[in-house]
SELOSE-473606 format. One record per residue (C-alpha): residue number from 1; x negated, z negated, y negated. Coordinates in steps of 0.05 Angstrom, whole numbers, plus 5000, padded with zeros to 4 digits. Example, Ala and Ser with C-alpha at 12.3 -4.5 7.8 and 13.67 -1.06 7.14 Angstrom:
pos | c1 | c3 | c2
1 | 4754 | 4844 | 5090
2 | 4727 | 4857 | 5021
! end
This chain:
pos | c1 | c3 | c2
1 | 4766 | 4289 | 2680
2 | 4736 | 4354 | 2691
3 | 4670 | 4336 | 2714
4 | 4704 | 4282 | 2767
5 | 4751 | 4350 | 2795
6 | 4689 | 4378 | 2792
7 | 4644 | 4338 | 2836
8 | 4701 | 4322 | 2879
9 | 4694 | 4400 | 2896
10 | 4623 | 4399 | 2891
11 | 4565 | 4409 | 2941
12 | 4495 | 4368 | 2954
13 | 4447 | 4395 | 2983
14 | 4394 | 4342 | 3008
15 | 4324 | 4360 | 3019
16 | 4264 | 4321 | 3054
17 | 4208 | 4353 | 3024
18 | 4126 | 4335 | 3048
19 | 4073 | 4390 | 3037
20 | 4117 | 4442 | 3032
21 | 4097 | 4475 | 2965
22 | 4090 | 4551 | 3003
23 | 4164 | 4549 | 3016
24 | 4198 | 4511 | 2977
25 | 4209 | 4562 | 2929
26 | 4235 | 4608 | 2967
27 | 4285 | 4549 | 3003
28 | 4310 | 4543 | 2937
29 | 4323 | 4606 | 2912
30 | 4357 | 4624 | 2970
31 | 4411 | 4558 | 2974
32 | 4424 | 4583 | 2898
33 | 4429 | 4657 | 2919
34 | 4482 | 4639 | 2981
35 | 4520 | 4582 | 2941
36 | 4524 | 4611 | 2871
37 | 4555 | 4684 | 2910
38 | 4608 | 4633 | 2928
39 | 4625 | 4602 | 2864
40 | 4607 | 4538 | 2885
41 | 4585 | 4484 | 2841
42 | 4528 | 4452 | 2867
43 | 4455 | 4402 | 2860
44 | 4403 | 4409 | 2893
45 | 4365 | 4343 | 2905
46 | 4297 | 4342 | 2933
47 | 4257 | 4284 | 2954
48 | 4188 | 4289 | 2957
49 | 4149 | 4246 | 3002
50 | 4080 | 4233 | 2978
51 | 4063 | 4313 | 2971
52 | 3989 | 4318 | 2973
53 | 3993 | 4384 | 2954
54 | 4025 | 4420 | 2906
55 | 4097 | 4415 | 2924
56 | 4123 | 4373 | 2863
57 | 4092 | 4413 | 2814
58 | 4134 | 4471 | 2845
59 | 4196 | 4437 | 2830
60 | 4180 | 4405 | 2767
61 | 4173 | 4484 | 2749
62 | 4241 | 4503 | 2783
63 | 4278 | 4447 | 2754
64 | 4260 | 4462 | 2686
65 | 4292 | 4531 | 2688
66 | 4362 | 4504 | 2720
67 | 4391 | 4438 | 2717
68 | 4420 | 4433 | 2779
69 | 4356 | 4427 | 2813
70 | 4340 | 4344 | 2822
71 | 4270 | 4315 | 2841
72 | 4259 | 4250 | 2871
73 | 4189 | 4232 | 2872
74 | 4168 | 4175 | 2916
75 | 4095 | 4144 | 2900
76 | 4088 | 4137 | 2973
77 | 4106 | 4165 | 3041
78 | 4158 | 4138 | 3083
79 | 4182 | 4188 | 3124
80 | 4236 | 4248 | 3136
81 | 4297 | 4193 | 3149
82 | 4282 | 4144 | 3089
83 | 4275 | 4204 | 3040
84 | 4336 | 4239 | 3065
85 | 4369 | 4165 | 3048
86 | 4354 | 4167 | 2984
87 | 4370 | 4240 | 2970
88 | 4450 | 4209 | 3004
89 | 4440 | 4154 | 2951
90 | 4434 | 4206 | 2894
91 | 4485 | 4259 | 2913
92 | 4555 | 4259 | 2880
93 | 4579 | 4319 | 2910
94 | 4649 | 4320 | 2966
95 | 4605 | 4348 | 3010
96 | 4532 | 4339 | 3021
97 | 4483 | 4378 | 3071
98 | 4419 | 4357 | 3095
99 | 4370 | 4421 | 3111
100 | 4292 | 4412 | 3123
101 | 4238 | 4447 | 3083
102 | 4203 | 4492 | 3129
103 | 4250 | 4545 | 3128
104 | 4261 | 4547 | 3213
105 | 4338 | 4530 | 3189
106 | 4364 | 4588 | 3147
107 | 4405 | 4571 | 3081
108 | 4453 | 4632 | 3083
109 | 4485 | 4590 | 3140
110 | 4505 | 4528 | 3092
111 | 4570 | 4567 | 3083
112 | 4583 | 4566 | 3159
113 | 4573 | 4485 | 3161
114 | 4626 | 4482 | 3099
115 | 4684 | 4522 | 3133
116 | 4676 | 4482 | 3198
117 | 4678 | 4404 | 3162
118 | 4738 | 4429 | 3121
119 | 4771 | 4437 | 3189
120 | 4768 | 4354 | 3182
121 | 4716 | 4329 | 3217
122 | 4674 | 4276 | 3192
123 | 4603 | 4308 | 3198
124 | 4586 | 4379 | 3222
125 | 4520 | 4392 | 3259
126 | 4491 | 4468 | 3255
127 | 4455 | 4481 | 3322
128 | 4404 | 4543 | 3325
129 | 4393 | 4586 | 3385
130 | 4334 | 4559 | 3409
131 | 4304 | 4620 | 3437
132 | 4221 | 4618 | 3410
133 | 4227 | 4544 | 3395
134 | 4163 | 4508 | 3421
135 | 4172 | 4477 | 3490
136 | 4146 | 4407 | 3465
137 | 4193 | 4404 | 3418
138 | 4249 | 4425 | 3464
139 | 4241 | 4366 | 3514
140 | 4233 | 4314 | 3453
141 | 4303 | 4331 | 3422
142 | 4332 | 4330 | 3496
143 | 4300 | 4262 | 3497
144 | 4325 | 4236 | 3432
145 | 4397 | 4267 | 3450
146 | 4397 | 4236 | 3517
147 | 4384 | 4160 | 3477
148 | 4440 | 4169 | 3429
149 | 4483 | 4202 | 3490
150 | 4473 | 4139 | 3536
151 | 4463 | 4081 | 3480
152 | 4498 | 4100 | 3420
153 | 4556 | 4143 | 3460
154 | 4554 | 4209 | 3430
155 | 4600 | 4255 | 3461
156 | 4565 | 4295 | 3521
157 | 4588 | 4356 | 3479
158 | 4564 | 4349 | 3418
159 | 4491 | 4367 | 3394
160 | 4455 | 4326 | 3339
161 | 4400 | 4348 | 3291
162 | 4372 | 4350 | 3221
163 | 4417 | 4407 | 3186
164 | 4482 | 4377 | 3173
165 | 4546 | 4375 | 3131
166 | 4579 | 4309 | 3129
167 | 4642 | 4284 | 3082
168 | 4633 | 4237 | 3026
169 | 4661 | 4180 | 3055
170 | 4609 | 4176 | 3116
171 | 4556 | 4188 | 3060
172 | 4573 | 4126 | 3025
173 | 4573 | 4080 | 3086
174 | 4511 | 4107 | 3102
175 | 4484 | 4086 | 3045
176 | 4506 | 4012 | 3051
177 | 4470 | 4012 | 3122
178 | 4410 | 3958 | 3126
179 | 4376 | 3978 | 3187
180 | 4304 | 3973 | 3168
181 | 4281 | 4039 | 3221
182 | 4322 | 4094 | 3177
183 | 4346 | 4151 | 3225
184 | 4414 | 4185 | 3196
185 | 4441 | 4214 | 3257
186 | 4444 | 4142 | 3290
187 | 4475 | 4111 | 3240
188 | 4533 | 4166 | 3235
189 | 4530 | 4153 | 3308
190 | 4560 | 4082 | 3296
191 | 4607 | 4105 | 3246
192 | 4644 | 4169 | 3272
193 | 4661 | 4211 | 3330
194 | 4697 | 4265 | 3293
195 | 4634 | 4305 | 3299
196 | 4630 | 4381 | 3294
197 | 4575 | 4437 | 3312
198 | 4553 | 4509 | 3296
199 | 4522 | 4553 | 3312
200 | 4461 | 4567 | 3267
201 | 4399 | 4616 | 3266
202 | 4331 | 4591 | 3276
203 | 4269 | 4622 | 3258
204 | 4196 | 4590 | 3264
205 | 4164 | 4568 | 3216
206 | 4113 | 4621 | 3168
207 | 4082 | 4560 | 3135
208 | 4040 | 4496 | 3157
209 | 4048 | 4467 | 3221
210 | 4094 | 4416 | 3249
211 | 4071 | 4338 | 3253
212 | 4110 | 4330 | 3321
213 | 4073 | 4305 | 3380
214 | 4076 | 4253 | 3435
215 | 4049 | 4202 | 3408
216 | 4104 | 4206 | 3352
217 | 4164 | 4215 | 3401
218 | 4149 | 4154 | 3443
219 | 4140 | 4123 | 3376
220 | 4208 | 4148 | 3353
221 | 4241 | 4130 | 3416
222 | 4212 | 4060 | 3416
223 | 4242 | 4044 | 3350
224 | 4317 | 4073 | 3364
225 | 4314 | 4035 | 3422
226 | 4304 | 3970 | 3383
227 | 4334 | 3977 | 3324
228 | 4397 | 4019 | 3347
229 | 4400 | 3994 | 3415
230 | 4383 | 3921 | 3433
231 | 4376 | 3899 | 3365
232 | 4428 | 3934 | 3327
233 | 4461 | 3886 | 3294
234 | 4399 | 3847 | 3276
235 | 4376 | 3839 | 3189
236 | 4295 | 3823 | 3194
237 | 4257 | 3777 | 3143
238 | 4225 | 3812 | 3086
239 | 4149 | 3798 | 3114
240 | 4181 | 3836 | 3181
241 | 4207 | 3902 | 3132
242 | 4147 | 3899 | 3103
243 | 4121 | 3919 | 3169
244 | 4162 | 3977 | 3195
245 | 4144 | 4047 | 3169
246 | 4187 | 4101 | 3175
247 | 4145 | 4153 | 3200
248 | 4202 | 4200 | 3222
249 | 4180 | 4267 | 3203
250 | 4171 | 4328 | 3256
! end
């Protein structure tokens, strides 16, 4: 009975994780830092993608020091959206965020996205001043937000990204989607409209460089538009899933 109180007061925090091995250690001991000052009981789940380098090893080594520190290795590489999936499909907390591994979202602001969903909304978005953030990448989230504004009615209000808080309940029917093209935010989209933001610092990123380019974008847009727009109430044949690859990340 304790443990169920316990995870029913519990946070997840969900982590995409691809080449990321020069900060993900500091990503983590940060979210433990800023959750454990709150007396917060917590996991940390991290999904690595098909690492080439030496991210896994990294958490392998943090894990075996505290428990609440998860990984999920996948053998191969499917993308940002189908590894943030099956970080959802692992979590047992109330509450679980989603936070990328680059560091340009700041984990001292988890606690900001926690106080707003506990006003009752269904899933909180935190959005960062984008002052500094690359031009490019600018005009391909106003692209993206524009899709889910016009074909998937998001409020005109109400800004979308990747570091989120949302409740249990939209979790688990997230989980039981079946859209083959994995993208979170538009399947929340078709669930809820008790949507939240915040405001949340950005900084760029110290580490790597981001996979985000044109090519990708029209890529990305392609796919929304045919899996959550005309299509998105179609199940494809096994051969066709075989087929789609959910190359999603930035």
């Amino acid at each position: 009975m304790d443990q169920i109180i316990a995870w029913d007061q519990a946070v997840s925090i969900v982590i995409p994780v691809f080449n990321s091995s020069q900060s993900i250690a500091e990503l983590i001991s940060r979210l433990v830092a800023t959750l454990d000052a709150r007396g917060l009981c917590f996991e940390i789940i991290l999904v690595d993608d098909g690492s080439g380098d030496d991210s896994r090893a990294v958490i392998r080594g943090l894990a075996a020091d505290d428990s609440r520190i998860i990984l999920i290795a996948r053998d191969h590489n499917a993308g940002q959206q189908a590894a943030i999936k099956t970080g959802l499909s692992r979590s047992k907390g109330h509450w679980v965020v989603t936070i990328d591994d680059d560091l340009e979202q700041q984990p001292e602001d988890v606690p900001v996205l926690l106080a707003e969903i506990k006003k009752g909304f269904d899933v909180v978005y935190g959005i960062p001043d984008r002052a500094g953030y690359p031009f490019y990448r600018q005009w391909g989230s106003q692209l993206v937000d524009l899709f889910f504004t016009l074909i998937l009615k998001k409020p005109k209000n109400i800004r979308v990204g990747s570091f989120r808080v949302l409740n249990r309940e939209i979790v688990e029917r997230i989980i039981k989607d079946q859209t083959p093209f994995v993208y979170i935010t538009a399947i929340t989209l078709r669930l809820t409209r008790n949507i939240g933001n915040v405001k949340v610092a950005y900084r760029p990123r110290r580490y790597g460089k981001s996979n985000y380019n044109f090519k990708k974008l029209s890529q990305l847009l392609l796919r929304l538009f045919y899996y959550y727009g005309i299509n998105r109430g179609y199940q494809p044949r096994q051969q066709e899933m075989d087929k789609i690859k959910n190359k999603g990340r930035k």
